[in-house]
PALOFI-195652 format. One line per field, with one value per residue (C-alpha): residue in one letter; residue number from 1; x, y, z. Coordinates in steps of 0.05 Angstrom, whole numbers, plus 32768, in hexadecimal, padded with zeros to 4 digits. Layout:
r = (A | ...)
k = (NUM | ...)
xx = (X | ...)
yy = (Y | ...)
zz = (Z | ...)
***
This chain:
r = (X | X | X | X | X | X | X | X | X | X | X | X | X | X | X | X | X | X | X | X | X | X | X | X | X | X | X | X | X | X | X | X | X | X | X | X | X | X | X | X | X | X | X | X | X | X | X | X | X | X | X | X | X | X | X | X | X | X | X | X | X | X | X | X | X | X | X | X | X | X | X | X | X | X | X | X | X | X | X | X | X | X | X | X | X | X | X | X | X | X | X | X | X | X | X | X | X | X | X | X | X | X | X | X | X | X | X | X | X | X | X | X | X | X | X | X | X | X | X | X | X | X | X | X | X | X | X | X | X | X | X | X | X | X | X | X | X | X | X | X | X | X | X | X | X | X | X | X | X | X | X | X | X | X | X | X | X | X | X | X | X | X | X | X | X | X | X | X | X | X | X | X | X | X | X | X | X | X | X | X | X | X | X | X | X | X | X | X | X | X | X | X | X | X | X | X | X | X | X | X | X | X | X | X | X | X | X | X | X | X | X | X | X | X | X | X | X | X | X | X | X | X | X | X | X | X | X | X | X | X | X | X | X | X | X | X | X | X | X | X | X | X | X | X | X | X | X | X | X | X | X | X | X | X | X | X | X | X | X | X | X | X | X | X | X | X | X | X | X | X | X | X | X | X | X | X | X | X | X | X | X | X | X | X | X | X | X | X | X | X | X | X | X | X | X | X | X | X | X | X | X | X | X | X | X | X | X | X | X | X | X | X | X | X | X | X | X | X | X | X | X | X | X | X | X | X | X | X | X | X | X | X | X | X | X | X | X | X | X | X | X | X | X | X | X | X | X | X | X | X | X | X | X | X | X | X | X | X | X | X | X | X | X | X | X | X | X | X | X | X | X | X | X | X | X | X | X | X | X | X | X | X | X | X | X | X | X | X | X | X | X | X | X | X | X | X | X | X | X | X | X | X | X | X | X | X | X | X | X | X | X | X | X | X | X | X | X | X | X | X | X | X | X | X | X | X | X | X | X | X | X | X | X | X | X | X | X | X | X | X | X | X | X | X | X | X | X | X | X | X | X | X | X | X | X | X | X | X | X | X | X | X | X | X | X | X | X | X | X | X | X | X | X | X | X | X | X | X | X | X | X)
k = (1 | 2 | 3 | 4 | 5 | 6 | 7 | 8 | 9 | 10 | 11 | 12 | 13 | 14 | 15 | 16 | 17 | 18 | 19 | 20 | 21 | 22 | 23 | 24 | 25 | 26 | 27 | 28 | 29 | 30 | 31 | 32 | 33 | 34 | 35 | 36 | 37 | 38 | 39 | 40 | 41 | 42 | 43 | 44 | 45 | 46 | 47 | 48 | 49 | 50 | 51 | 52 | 53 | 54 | 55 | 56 | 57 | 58 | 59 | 60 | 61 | 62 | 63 | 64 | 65 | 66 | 67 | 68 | 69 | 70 | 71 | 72 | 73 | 74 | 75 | 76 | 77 | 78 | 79 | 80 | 81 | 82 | 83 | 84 | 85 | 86 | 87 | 88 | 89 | 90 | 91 | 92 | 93 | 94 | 95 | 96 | 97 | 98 | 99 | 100 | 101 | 102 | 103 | 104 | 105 | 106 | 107 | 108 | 109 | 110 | 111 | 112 | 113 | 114 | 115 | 116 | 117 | 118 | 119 | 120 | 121 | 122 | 123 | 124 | 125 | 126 | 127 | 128 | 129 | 130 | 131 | 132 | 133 | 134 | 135 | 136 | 137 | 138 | 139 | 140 | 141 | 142 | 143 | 144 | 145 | 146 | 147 | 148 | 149 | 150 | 151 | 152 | 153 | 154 | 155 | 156 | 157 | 158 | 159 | 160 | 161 | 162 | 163 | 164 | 165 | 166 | 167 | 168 | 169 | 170 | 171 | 172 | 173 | 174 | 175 | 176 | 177 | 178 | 179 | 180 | 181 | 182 | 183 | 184 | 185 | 186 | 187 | 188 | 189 | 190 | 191 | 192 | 193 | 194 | 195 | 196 | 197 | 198 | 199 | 200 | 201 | 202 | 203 | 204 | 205 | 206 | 207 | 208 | 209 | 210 | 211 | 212 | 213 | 214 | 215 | 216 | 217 | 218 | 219 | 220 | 221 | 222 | 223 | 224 | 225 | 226 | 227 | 228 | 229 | 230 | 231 | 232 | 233 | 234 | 235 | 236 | 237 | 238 | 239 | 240 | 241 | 242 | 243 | 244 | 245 | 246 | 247 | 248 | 249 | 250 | 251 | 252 | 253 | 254 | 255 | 256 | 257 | 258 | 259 | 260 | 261 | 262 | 263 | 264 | 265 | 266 | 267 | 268 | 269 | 270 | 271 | 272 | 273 | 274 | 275 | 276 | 277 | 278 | 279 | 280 | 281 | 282 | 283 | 284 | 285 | 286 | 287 | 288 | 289 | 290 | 291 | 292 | 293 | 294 | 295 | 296 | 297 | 298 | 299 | 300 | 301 | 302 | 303 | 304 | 305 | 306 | 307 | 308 | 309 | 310 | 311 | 312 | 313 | 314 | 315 | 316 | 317 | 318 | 319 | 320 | 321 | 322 | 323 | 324 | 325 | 326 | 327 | 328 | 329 | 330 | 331 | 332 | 333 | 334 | 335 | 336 | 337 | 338 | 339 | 340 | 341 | 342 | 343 | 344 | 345 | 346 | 347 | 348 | 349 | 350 | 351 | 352 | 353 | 354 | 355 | 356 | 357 | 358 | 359 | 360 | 361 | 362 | 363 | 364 | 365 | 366 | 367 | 368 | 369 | 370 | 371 | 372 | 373 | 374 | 375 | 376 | 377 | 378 | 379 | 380 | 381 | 382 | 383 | 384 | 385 | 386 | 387 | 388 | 389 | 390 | 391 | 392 | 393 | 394 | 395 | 396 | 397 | 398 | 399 | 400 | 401 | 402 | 403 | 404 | 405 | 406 | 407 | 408 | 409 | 410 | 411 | 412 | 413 | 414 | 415 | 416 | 417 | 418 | 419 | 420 | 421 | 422 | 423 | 424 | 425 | 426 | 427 | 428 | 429 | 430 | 431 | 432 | 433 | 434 | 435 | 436 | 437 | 438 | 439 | 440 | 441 | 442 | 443 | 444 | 445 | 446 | 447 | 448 | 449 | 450 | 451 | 452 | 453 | 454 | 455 | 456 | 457 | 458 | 459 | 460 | 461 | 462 | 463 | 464 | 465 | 466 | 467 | 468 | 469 | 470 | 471 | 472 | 473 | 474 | 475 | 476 | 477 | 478 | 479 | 480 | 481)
xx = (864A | 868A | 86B2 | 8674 | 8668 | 86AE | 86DA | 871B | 8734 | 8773 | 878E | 8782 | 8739 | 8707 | 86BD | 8688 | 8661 | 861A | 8633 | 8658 | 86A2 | 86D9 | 8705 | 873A | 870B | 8742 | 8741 | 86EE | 86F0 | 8732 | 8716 | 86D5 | 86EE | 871E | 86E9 | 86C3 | 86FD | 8705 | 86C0 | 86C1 | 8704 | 86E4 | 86AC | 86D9 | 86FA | 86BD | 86A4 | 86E9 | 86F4 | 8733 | 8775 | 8757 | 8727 | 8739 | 8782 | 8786 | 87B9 | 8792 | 8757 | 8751 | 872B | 86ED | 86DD | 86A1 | 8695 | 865B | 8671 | 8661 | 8696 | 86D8 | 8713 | 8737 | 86F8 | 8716 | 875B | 8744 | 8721 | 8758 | 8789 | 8753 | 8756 | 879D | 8797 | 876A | 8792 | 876B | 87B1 | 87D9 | 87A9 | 8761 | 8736 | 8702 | 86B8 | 868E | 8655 | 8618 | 864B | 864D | 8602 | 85F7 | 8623 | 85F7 | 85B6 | 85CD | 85CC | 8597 | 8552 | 8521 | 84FB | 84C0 | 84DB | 851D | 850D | 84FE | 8541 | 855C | 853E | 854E | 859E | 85A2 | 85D9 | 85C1 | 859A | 859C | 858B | 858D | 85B2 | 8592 | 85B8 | 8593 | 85BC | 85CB | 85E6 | 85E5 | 85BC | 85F0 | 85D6 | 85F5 | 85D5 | 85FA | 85F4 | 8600 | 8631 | 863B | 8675 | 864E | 8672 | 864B | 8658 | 863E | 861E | 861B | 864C | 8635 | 8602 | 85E7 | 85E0 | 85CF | 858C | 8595 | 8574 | 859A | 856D | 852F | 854D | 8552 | 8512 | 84FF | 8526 | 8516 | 84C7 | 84E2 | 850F | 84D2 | 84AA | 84DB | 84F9 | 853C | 855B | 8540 | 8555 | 8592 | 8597 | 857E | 85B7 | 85E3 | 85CD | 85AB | 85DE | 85C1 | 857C | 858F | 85A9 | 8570 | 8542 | 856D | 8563 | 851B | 851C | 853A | 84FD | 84C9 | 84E3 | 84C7 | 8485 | 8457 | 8428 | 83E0 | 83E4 | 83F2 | 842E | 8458 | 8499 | 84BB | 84D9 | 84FF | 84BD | 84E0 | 851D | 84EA | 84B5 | 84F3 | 8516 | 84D8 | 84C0 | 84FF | 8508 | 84B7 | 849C | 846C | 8466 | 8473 | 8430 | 842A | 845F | 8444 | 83FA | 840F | 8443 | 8439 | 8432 | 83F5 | 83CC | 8407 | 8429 | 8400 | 8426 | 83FC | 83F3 | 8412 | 8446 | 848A | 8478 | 8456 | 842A | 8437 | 83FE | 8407 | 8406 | 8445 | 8463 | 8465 | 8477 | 84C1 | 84CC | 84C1 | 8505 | 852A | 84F8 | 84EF | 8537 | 8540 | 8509 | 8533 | 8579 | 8552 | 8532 | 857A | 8596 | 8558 | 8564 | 85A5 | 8599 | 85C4 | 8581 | 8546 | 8543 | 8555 | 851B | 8527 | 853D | 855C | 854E | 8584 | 859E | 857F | 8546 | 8537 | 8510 | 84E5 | 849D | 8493 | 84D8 | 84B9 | 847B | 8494 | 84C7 | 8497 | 8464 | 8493 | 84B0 | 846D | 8494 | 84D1 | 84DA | 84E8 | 8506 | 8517 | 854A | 853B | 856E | 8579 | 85A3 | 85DA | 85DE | 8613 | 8641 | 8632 | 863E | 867C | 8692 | 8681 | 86AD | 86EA | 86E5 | 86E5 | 86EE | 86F2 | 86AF | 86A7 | 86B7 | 86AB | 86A3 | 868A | 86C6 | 869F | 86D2 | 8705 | 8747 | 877B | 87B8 | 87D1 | 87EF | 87FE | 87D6 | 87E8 | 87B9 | 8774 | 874F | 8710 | 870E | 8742 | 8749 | 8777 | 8787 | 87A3 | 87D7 | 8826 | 885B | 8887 | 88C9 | 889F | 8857 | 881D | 87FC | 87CB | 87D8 | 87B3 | 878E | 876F | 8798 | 875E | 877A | 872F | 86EE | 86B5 | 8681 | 86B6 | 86AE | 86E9 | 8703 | 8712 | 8765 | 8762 | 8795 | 879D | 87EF | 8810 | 885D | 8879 | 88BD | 88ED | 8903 | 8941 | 8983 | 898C | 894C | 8936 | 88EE | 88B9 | 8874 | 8834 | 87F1 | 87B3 | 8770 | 8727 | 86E2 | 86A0 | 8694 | 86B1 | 86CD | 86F0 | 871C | 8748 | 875D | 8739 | 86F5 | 86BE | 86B9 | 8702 | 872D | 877B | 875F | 87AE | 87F0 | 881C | 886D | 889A | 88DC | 8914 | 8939 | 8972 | 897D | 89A6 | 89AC | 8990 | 893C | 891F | 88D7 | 88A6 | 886E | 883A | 87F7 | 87B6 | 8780 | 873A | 8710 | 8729 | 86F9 | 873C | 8766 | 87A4 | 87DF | 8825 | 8866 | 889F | 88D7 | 88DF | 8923 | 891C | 88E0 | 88DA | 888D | 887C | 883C | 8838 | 881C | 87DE | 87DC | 8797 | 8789)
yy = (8725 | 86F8 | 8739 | 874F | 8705 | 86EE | 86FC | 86E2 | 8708 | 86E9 | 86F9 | 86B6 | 86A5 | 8684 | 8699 | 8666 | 8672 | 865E | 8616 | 860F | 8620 | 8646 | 8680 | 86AA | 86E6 | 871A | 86FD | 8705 | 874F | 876C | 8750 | 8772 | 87A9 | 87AF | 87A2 | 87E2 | 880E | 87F4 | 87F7 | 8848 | 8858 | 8838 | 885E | 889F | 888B | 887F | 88C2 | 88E0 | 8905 | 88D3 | 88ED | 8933 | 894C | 891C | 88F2 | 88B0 | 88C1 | 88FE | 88D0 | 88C4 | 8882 | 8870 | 8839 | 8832 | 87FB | 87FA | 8818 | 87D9 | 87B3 | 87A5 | 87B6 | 877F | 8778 | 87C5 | 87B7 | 8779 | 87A8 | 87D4 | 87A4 | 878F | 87D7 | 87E0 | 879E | 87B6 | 87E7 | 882E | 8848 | 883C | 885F | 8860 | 888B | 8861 | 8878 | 885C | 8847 | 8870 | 88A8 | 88B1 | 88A9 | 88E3 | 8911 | 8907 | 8913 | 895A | 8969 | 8943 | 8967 | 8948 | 897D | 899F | 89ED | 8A18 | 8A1E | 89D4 | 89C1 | 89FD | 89E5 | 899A | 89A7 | 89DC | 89D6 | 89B3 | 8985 | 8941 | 8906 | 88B6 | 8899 | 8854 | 882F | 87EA | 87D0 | 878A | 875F | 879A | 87D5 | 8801 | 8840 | 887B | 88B6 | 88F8 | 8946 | 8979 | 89B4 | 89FD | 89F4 | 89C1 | 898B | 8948 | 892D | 88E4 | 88DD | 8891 | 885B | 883B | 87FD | 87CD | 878A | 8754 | 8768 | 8781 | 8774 | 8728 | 8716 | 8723 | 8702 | 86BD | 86BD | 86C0 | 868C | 8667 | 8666 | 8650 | 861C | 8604 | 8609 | 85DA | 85AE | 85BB | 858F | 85AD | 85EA | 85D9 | 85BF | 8605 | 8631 | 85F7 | 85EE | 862C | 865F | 869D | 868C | 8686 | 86D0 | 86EE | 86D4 | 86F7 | 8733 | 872C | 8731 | 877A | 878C | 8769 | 8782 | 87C8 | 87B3 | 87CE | 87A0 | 87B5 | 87AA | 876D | 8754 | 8726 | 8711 | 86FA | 86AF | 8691 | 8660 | 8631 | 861D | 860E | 85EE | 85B7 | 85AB | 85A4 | 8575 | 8551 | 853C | 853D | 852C | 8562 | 85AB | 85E4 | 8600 | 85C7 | 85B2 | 85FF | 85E3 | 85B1 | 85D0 | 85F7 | 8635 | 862A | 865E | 8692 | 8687 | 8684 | 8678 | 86B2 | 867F | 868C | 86B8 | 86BC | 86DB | 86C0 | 86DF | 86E9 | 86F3 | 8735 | 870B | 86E1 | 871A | 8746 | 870C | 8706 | 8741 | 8735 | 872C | 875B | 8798 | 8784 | 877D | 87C2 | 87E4 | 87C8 | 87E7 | 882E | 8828 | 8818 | 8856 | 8882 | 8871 | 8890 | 88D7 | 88FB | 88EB | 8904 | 8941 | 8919 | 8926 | 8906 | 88BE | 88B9 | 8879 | 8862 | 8824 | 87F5 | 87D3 | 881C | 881C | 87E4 | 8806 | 87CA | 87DF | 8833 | 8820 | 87F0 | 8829 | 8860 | 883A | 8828 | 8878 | 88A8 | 88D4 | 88DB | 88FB | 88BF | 88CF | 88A4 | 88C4 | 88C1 | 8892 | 887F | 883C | 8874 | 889B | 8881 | 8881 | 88C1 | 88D9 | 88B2 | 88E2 | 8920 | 88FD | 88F5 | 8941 | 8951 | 891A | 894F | 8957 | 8919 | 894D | 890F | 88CA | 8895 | 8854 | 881F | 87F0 | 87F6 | 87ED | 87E3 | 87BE | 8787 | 87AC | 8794 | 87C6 | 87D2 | 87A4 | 87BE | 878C | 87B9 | 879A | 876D | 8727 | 8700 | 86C8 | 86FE | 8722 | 871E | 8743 | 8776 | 878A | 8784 | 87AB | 8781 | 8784 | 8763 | 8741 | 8740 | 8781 | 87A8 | 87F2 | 881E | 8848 | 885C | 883F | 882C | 8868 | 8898 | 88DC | 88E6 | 891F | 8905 | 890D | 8909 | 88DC | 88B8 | 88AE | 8876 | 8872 | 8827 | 8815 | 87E6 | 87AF | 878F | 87B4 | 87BD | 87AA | 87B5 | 87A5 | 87B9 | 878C | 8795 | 8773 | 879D | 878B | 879B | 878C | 87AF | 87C4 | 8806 | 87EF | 87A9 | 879B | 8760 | 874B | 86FF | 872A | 870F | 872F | 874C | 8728 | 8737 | 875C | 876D | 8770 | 87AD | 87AC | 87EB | 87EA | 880C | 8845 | 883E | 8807 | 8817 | 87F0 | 881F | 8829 | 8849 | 886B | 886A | 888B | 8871 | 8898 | 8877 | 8893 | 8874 | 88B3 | 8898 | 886C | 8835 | 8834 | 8857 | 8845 | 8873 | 8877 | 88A3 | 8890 | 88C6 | 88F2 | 88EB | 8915 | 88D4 | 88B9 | 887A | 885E | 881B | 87E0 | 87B9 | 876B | 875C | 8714)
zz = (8C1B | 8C21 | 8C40 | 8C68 | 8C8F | 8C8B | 8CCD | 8CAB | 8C6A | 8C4E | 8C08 | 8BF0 | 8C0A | 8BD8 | 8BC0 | 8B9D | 8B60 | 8B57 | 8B3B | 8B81 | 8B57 | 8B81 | 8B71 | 8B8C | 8BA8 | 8B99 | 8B55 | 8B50 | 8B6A | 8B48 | 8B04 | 8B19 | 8B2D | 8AE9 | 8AB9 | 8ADC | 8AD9 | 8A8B | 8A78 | 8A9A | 8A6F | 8A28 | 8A32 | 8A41 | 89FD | 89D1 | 89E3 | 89D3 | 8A11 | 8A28 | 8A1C | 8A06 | 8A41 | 8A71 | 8A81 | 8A9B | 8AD4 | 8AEC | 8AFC | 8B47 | 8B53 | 8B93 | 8BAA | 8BDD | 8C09 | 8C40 | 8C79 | 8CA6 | 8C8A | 8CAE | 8CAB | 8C8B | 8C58 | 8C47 | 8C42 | 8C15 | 8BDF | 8BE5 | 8BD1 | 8B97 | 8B7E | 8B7A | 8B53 | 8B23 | 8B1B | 8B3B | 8B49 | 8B8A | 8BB7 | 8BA9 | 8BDC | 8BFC | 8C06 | 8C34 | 8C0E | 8C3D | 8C47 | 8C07 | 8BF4 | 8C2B | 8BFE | 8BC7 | 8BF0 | 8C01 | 8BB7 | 8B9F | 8B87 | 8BB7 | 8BD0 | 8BAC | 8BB3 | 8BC0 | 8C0D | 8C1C | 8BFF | 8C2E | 8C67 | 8C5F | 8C4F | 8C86 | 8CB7 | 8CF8 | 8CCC | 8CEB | 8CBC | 8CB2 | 8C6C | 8C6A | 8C2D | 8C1A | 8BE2 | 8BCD | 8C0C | 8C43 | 8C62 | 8C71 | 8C9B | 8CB6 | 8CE4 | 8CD6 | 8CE7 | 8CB2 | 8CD1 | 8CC8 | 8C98 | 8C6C | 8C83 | 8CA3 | 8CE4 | 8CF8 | 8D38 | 8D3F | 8D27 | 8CDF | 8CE5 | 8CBF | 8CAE | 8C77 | 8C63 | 8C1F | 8BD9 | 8BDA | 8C1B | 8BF6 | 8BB8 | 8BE1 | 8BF4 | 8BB1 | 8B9C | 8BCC | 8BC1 | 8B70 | 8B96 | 8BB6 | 8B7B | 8B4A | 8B7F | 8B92 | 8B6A | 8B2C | 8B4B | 8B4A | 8B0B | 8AEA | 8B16 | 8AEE | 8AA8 | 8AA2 | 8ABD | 8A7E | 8A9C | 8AE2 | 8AE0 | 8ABA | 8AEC | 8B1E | 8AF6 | 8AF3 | 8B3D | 8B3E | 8B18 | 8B4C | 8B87 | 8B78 | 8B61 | 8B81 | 8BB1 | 8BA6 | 8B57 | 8B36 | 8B4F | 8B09 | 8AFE | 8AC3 | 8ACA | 8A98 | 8A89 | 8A4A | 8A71 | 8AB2 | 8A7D | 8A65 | 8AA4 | 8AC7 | 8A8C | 8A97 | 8AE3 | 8AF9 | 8AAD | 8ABA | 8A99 | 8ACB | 8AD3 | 8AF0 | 8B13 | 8B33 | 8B3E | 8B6A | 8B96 | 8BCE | 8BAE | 8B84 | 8BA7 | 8BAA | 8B6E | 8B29 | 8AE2 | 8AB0 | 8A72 | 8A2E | 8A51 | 8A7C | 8ABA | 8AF8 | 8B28 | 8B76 | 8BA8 | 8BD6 | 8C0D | 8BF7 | 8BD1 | 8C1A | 8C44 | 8C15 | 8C32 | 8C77 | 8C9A | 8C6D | 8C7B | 8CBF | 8CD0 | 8CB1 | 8CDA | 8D17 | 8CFF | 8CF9 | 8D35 | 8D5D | 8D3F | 8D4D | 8D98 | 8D98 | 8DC4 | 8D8F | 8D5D | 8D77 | 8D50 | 8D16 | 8CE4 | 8C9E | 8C85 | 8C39 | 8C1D | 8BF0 | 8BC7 | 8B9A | 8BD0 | 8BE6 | 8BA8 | 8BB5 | 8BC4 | 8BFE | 8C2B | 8C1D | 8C3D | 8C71 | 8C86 | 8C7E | 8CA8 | 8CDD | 8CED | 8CD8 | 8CFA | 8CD2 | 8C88 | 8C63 | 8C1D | 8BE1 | 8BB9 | 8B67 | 8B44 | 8B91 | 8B74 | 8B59 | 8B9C | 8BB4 | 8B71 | 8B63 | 8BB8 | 8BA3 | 8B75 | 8BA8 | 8BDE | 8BB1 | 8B9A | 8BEE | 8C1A | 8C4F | 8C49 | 8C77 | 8CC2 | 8CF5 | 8CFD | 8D32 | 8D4B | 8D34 | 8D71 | 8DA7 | 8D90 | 8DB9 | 8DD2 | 8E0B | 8E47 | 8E88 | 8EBC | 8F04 | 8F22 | 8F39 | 8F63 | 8F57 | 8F11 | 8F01 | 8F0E | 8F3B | 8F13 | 8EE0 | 8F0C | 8F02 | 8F28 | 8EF6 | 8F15 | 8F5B | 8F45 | 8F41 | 8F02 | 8EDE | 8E93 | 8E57 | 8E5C | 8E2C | 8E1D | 8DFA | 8DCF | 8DBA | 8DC8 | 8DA1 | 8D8F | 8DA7 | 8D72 | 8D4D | 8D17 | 8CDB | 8CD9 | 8D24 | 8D45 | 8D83 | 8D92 | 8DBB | 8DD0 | 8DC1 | 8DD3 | 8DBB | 8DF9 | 8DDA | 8DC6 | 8D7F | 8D6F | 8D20 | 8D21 | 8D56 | 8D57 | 8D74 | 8D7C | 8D69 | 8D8D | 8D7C | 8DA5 | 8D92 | 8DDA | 8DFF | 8E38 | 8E2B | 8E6D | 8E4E | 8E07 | 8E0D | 8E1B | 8DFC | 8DB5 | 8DBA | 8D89 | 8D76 | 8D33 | 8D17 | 8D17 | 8D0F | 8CFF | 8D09 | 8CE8 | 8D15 | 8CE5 | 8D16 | 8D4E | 8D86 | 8DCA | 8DF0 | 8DF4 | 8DB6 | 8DBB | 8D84 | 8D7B | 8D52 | 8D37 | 8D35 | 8D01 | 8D1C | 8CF4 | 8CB1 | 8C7E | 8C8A | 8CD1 | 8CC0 | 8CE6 | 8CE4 | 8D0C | 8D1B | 8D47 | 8D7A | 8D74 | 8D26 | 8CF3 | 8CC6 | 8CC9 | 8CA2 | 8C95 | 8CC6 | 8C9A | 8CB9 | 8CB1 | 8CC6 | 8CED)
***
């Protein structure tokens, strides 16, 4: 969630552990990241098909990342990849993207013409991806060629498995104290992360039977012993939870009331419900007929019903083994990443220009007189607004130009705001999002004209130049603010 909340991605930035301890977060995720793509190749070698069936080198490496992150937070796991060493140029998936591949394959349908019928072309659907921090969704068309085209921009936010997972802990926090919470994430750290794993399990439990989950009851039973010099059953008795929350005696587990067990859910499902329902008032949707469920909290049974109760009206499916969707629609996409036909600007982008002045919309206090024109300073040059369609491989061109004789480098400022139509780069939202350098193959004193490709259609923004008069075109490198 550090990449998703953080607007700021340097190379050096720090994440905490549970005990509060900082890292280097490229060192956290290019370890991660490395001990994946070693564990994958051992277990190529145990089963004796590396170096015989399959060859190291001819392995082409995804990574998927939810589609709502931005595009520093991309760059960043790009630059953890390389790291780990997935080669120099791993293809990135977008995590719901991808998931959507896999739907169009998956067995969900009871006979031969359902699955016709739902993977026809003109099929309009909704990929809802609840995973661990995010929902990540995307609303797509299926075409005549196969291919999928989105028809809005990818949404989301942080209302994933981890939001339900605080409020868990935080009824436990509640339940101990926090200090002696605090002590357990410390002294405990084994314990601390099976009880995390105990709450994969009771998020899917289902809410009209007997709702239990195992706790780690010895190391609650001695620390609770320790700091209240009472035993945890009834430390539990007298908290605030003693109607909701019952310890089942002689075992490990606790039991949750439905009441309290639904209401954990509240502002995850609920803020869910509200990311569907922005999407479903898009025009472009309202033949759409079918929602996929996928991810590790679209298998909880209380976010089906919520969801299922909230749009009767829409074919809400949950994918089998929906928490490998997206791996496996990771291996579809980087077989044909083709397959992806369309996709939505998720921002403007664009760069500071100095209009002729309009008095219909700019302001006074910005004007300045250029070789006698008026003009006005500081505003925004679209080179492509936000939800604007665009073919994947498309590319919108601009014509720089150097402004000093012999001049070696060109520079530009690259700016970003959520909104179509910003009119000036200090708008509200709009923020100076890059930096892009050109290296001149051949300063002269006279002007030299360069045009430079933008690729907005891409999973990444992919920048290229060529100086005009000459066929060399070099791949721009972004340094992200």
């Amino acid at each position: 969630m550090n990449l998703y909340t953080r607007e700021v991605i340097t190379n050096d930035f720090m994440v905490e552990d549970v005990s509060g301890k900082a890292m280097s977060a490229k060192k956290v995720f290019s370890a991660s990241i490395e001990f994946l793509k070693d564990h994958f190749l051992l277990n190529l070698k145990t089963r004796g098909l590396l170096g015989t069936l399959v060859v190291e080198n001819d392995i082409g490496w995804v990574l998927t990342i939810p589609a709502i992150w931005s595009e520093p937070a991309k760059k960043f796991m790009r630059t953890c990849a390389v790291k780990a060493g997935l080669g120099k140029k791993p293809n990135i998936a977008l995590e719901p993207e991808a998931a959507s591949l896999f739907c169009q394959l998956a067995p969900f349908c009871s006979t031969p013409r359902d699955v016709r019928q739902n993977t026809c072309p003109g099929l309009k659907f909704m990929i809802v991806d609840i995973g661990g921090g995010t929902t990540d969704i995307v609303v797509q068309e299926k075409l005549l060629d196969g291919r999928l085209k989105d028809l809005n921009k990818p949404s989301g936010d942080q209302c994933g498995g981890t939001c339900v997972d605080k409020e868990f802990m935080n009824v436990i926090s509640q339940m101990l104290g926090e200090d002696v919470m605090r002590k357990f994430e410390r002294d405990y750290l084994q314990k601390y992360l099976e009880l995390q794993r105990a709450l994969e399990h009771v998020k899917k439990a289902d809410p009209e039977k007997r709702i239990r989950m195992t706790i780690p009851f010895v190391a609650f039973d001695k620390i609770c012993n320790e700091h209240c010099k009472k035993s945890f059953s009834d430390v539990l008795k007298q908290s605030k939870y003693k109607n909701t929350v019952t310890y089942v005696n002689n075992t490990d587990k606790v039991q949750f009331s439905k009441e309290l067990f639904l209401s954990l859910f509240n502002s995850t499902t609920s803020r869910i419900v509200e990311l569907i329902s922005q999407n479903l008032e898009n025009p472009e949707c309202k033949e759409l007929s079918m929602i996929f469920l996928v991810g590790g909290l679209s298998e909880s049974i209380v976010v089906q019903n919520t969801i299922k109760k909230a749009f009767p009206d829409k074919k809400v499916i949950i994918i089998h083994d929906s928490i490998t969707a997206v791996l496996r629609g990771a291996v579809i996409y980087g077989h044909n990443p083709n397959i992806i036909a369309s996709r939505i600007v998720n921002h403007s982008y664009g760069i500071s220009s100095k209009e002729r002045f309009d008095p219909s919309k700019h302001q006074e206090s910005r004007a300045v007189t250029v070789d006698g024109v008026k003009r006005c300073r500081d505003t925004f040059h679209s080179l492509i607004s936000a939800n604007t369609p665009v073919v994947v491989g498309e590319k919108r061109s601009h014509t720089f130009h150097t402004i000093e004789p012999f001049q070696d480098i060109a520079t530009f400022r690259l700016f970003s705001s959520p909104h179509e139509n910003p009119v000036y780069i200090d708008d509200k939202d709009c923020r100076h999002c890059a930096d892009l350098k050109i290296d001149i193959q051949s300063p002269s004193k006279d002007r030299i004209d360069i045009e430079v490709d933008f690729q907005f259609g891409l999973t990444e923004l992919a920048v290229t130049a060529k100086q005009k008069g000459t066929e060399n075109k070099s791949n721009v490198p972004i340094k992200y603010k």
